[in-house]
Structures are given as structure tokens and as C-alpha cells.
N, C-alpha and C positions, 0 to 999 in steps of 0.2 A: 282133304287131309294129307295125300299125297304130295301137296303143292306147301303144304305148312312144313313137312318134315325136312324136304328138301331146300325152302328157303332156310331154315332152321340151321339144319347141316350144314350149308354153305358159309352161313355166320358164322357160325361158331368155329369152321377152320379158317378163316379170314380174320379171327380176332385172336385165336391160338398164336396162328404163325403171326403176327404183328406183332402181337405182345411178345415173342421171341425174340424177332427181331431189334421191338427197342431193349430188349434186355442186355442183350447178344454183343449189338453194334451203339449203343448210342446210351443208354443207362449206366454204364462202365463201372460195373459193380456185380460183376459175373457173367455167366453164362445163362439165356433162357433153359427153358424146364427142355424144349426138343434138343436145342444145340448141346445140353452137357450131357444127355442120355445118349445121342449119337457118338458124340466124342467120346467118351467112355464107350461102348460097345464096339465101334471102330478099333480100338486101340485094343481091348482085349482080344481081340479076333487076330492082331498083328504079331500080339504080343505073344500068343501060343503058336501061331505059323512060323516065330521065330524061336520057340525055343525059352521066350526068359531069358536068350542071351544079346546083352547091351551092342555087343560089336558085329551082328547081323545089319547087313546093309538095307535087307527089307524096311526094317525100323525106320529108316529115313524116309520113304513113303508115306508114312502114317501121316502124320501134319500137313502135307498139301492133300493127300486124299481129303482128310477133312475137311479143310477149308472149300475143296471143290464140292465135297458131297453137302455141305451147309447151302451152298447158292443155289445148287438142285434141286434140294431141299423146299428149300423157300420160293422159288420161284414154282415150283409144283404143286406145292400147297394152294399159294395163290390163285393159280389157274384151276386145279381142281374145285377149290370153295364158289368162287366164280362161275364153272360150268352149273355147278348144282344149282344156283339161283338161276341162271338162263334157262337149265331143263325144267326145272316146274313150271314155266308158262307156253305153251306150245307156239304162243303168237308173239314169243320175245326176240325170235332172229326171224327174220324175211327172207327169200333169195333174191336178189336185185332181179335175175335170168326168168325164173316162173313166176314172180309174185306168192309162192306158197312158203308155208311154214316150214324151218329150216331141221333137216331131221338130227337127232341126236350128235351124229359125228358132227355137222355140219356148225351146230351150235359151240359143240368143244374146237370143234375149231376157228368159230369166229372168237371165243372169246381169247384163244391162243395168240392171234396176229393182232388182237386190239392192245394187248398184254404188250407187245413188242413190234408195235410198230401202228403207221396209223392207218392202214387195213387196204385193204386190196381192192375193195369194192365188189364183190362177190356176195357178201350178205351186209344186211343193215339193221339197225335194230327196229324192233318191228310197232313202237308209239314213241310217243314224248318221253314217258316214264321208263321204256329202256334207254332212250340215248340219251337221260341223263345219267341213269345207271353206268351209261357205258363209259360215259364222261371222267364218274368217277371211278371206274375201274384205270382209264388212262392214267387219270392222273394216281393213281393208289402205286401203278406199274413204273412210274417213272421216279415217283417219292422213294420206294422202297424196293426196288430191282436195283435202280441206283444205287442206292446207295450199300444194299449188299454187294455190289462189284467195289465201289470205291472202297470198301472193308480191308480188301485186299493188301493193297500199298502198306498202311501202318500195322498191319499184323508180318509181312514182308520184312519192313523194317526193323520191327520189335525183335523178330529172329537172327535178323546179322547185330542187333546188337546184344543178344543173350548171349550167343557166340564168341561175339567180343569181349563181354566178360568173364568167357568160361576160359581163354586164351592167357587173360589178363592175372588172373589168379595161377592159374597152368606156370605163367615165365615165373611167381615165385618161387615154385616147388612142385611136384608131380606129390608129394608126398608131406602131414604135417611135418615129419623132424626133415623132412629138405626144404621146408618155409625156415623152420626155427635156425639152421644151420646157414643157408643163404643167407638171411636178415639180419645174424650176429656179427658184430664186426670186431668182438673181442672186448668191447668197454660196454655193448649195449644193444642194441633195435635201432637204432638210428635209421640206418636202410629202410625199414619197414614201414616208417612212421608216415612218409610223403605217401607211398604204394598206399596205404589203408585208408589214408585219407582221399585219395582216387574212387578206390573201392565203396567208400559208403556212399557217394552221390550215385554211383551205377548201381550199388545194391540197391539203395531205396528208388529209383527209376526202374530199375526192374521190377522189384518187388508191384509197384502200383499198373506198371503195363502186366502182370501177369493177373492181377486183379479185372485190370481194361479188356484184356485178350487172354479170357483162358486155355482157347487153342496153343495155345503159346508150351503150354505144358506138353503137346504132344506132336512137337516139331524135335524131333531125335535127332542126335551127333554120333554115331557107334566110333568117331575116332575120339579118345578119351580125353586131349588135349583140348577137344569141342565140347565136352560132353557137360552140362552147366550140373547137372546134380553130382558128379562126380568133384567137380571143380569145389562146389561148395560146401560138400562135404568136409574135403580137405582142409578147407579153410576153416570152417566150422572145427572139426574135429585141431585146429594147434589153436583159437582160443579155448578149446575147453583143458591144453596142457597149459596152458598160462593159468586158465582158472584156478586148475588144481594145482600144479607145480608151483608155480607165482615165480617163475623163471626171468621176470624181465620185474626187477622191485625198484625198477626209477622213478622219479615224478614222472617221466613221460610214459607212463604205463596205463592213462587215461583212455591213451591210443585203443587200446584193444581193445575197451569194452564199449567205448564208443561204435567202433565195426563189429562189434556182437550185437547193440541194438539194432543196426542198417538187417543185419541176420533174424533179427526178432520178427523182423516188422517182415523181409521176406515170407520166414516160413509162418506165419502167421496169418501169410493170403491163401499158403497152399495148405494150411492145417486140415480143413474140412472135407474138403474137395476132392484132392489126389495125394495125401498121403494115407496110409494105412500102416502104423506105427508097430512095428517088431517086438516078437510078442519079450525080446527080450534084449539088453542095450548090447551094443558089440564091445570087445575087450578093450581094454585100457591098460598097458605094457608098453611104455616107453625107456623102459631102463635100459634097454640095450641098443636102441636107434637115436637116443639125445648125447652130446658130447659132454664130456668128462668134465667139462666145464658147471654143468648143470646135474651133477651126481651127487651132491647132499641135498639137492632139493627133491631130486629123482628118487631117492629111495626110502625119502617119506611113506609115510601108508594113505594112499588117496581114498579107502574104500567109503570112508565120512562124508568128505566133501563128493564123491563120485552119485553119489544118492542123491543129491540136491541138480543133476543135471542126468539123470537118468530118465526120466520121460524124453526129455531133449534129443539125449542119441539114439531113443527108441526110434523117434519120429526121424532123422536120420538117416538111420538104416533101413527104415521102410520108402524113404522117399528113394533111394539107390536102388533098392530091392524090386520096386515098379519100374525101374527105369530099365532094368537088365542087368545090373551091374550088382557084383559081391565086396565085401569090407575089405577084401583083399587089393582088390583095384583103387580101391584108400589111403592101406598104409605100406605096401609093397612097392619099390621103387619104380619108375612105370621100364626101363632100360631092362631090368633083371626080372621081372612079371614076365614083359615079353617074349625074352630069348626061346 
């Protein structure tokens, strides 16, 4: 009976962590059930040792700790699933040295070095029906150890390029009305038109790698010029003054709602997962940060139109508010925040 539980056991974490791993690494449509429960628990442990506050350098730890604590992860599950099927058979490891049956350590550790490498010659498996066992334990170790390492590289990459886009949005403006005021050239947005159209091919690339690599969500920038949900925000929060204000009424005002879908389809990976939406929208007072240019459109009354994207900047301000960062770091200029 002893011999059934523990083959038993052994499967069932050998089929756990697989199915994690294609979910994780190779399914690319989220996170397995271990890898997002980890990530999430990692990150709230960070995220109170720092405070809640975004510009703590700890923060920046969190996203390779994960990523390292996933391959430890996985590769321990592995080997422990494994051990439990070698212990329920006393006569499944042999000692090459006595001929006797290999005692407990002895077993976790052959199945350790078979895991990662191809073995010492110290023990052997002890019939036909362990070393094909063992067979397929190598090769299980080489399909899926591997390829947990090669994980590395494009989640690596995913992150200098979320950066890049967090930079990318940054050189328009630290702030919406310093996007609106940068991008007006006095007849119109012209400036802006090429920038947005940059911007949606990296919003929707990002958007689908944050889908592919959800660790991605907890690789932090506490410098806010890095910081991608600060960045998007921003951007976010001056098409919602276009929405409401309608400050740019040219034909070429297609531009902006166009870059609010590339925004749709973003936060639309992160809706379920890692946002937790504010129980309440943040404010909406541009009258006195937009140019005088834009002040009969400015002192319309938004509070109509402001309903119809109120879920929106709830979700918003909660995706900031996980990140460490307050509304302030939004719409306050980042030169005069700072001083």
C-alpha cells in the first residue's frame, strides 16, 4: 500500500509541475497554477518590505528573484516526484561498491545526478524496468530543465523592451498636459501622429509578451522614467482628455483612438490577473494644466462623458497603486514632484 501511495505521489508531482511548466513556458497564454501563485506571494512579501513605495530599490529584485525561484522550483519538484517513485521499491537503485540495495539518501541522490548529468557510476538502477525508468527520467530532465533555462533569454529580452517602451512614452511628456503641450504645434498634433503610430506596434507587442511572460508584470523600474505602468498611465490618462475634451477635432484625430485600442488590448491581458481596480476613479481637472488654447473646450462639464470611462481609470489607478506608485506621480510634473 505504501509502494502505491508513493508511486502515486510521485506522479501526480511530476504531472503538476509539467503541466506548469507548459503552461508557464510554452502554452503562452499565461501563467501555470504554481508559477502565478508563486509570483504573486513573492511580490507581496516585496512589496510590504518596501513599503508600497514604487521608488524603493528592493523592488527591483523582485522579477529575477522570481524568475530564479521558478527554475528551483521546477527543477525540485522534478526530483522530488522522482525520488518517491525510486523509494517505493527497495531493489530500484543498487550500489555498483556492495551490490546492496541503495538506502534512502542514496536513492535521492542517484536520482539527483541522473536529473543532471549522466551519473557517476556509484549506483545503478537496480532491473530493466528501472533503467528504462531512468531513461525516461533523462530524457524528461533534458526536455524540460532545458528548456526552463532557455526561458530565461526572451523573458530577459521582453524586459529591456518594456523599458524601452516605458522611456518611449516618458520623452513625450512626464505628465498628460506635457504630452498635449509637447505634441501641439499651434495648427494641431501633427508631432504626435508619427510617435502613436510607433507606439501601437510596441503597445500591442507588449501587450501579447505580457500575455507570453507574465513574470514580466513583476520585473520593477523604481526610476519613473523606467517605470512602464507609470508611463502608461500617462498616456492612457491624455487619450481620456481627448476623449472628453475632443481637443484635437481634425480628420487626423483617428490617430488617438486608434493608440487607445493598442491600450485596450494591453490592459485587457492584465485585467484579471494583476490588476485590482480602485474602489474609486482618480480626478479629472485639467483646467488649469492645459493651454489657453484649449479653454472653451476645457471648461465644458466632463462629468457625462467622465461615466462612460470610469471603470477604465478605476483599473488605472489600481494597476499604479500595485505597482507602488500614487496619481500624483501622474499628473504632477516629474522636475517639480521631485525637488
Amino acid at each position: 500500500m505504501v509502494k502505491v501511495i508513493l508511486i502515486f505521489l510521485g506522479l501526480l508531482i511530476q504531472a503538476v509541475v509539467l503541466v506548469d511548466i507548459f503552461k508557464t513556458i510554452i502554452y503562452i497564454n499565461g501563467a501555470g497554477f504554481l508559477s502565478s501563485t508563486v509570483s504573486k506571494g513573492i511580490w507581496r512579501l516585496f512589496y510590504k518590505i518596501s513599503g508600497g513605495n514604487g521608488e524603493r530599490k528592493i523592488l527591483n529584485l523582485c522579477g529575477p528573484i522570481i524568475l530564479l525561484v521558478f527554475l528551483f522550483m521546477w527543477i525540485s519538484f522534478i526530483w522530488l516526484g522522482y525520488s518517491l517513485i525510486y523509494i517505493s521499491e527497495p531493489s530500484s537503485v543498487i550500489s555498483n561498491t556492495t551490490g546492496n540495495s541503495a538506502s534512502l539518501v542514496g536513492k535521492i541522490y542517484y536520482v539527483g545526478y541522473m536529473l543532471t548529468s549522466l551519473g557517476n557510476g556509484d549506483f545503478r538502477a537496480g532491473s530493466g524496468t528501472w533503467q528504462i525508468i531512468s531513461n525516461i527520467m533523462g530524457l524528461n530532465s533534458m526536455i524540460f530543465i532545458s528548456l526552463g533555462i532557455s526561458y530565461l533569454l526572451p523573458v530577459l529580452q521582453a524586459v529591456i523592451d518594456k523599458r524601452t517602451l516605458a522611456v518611449h512614452i516618458d520623452k513625450l511628456g512626464s505628465t498628460p498636459a506635457e504630452i498635449i503641450k509637447n505634441g501641439y504645434n499651434g495648427d494641431g498634433f501633427e508631432p504626435l501622429y508619427q510617435r502613436f503610430s510607433n507606439l501601437e506596434s510596441l503597445l500591442i507587442k507588449h501587450g501579447e509578451r505580457h500575455l507570453a511572460y507574465p513574470i514580466l508584470h513583476y520585473f520593477h523600474a523604481n526610476k519613473k522614467a523606467h517605470a512602464i505602468s507609470l508611463s502608461l498611465a500617462v498616456l492612457d490618462e491624455t487619450i481620456s482628455i481627448q476623449e472628453i475634451y475632443k481637443i484635437d477635432d481634425s480628420p487626423k484625430n483617428y490617430h488617438w483612438y486608434i493608440l487607445k485600442g493598442a491600450l485596450d488590448n494591453f490592459y485587457e491581458r492584465l485585467d484579471c490577473s494583476f490588476i485590482i481596480a480602485a474602489q474609486e476613479p482618480p480626478p479629472f481637472d485639467y483646467k488649469s494644466q492645459l493651454s489657453k488654447e484649449f479653454a472653451n473646450k476645457v471648461m465644458a462639464d466632463p462629468m457625462l462623458e467622465l461615466g462612460k470611462i470610469s471603470d477604465r481609470r478605476k483599473k488605472v489607478l489600481g494597476y499604479i497603486q500595485n505597482d507602488g506608485w500614487t496619481w500624483d506621480d501622474v499628473i504632477i510634473p516629474r522636475k517639480e514632484k521631485d525637488k
